[in-house]
C-alpha positions, 0 to 999 in steps of 0.5 A, a space after each residue: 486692629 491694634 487692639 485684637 491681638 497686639 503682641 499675638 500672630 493670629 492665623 484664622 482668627 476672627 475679632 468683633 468690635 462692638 458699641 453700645 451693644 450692637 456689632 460694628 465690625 468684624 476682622 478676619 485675620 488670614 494670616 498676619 499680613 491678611 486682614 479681611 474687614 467687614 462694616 456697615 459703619 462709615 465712620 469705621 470705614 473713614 478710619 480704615 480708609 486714613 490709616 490703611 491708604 492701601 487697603 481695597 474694598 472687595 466682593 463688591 461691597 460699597 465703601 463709600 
């Protein structure tokens, strides 16, 4: 999330991280203290969980 607009607020803006050509992440700004992510990826999802101890997992999805 660093990376998507460091010095930037971004209200409604979407971001995609991308490895060796395939889509591993999707971030969806709200506003600049809303930030929906979506990934499939459980290394991505290991990373969030150590930096972001707060952050809930929502609309059912399986973080595991």
């Amino acid at each position: 999330m660093a990376l998507a607009a460091p010095d930037v607020q971004t209200v409604d803006g979407v971001f995609e991280g991308y490895a060796d050509g395939e889509p591993r992440v999707t971030l969806n700004e709200v506003d600049s203290s809303l930030w929906e992510v979506t990934t499939a990826d459980p290394s991505v999802i290991r990373l969030l969980r150590e930096r972001y101890p707060d952050a809930v997992t929502t609309r059912g999805a399986a973080a595991r």
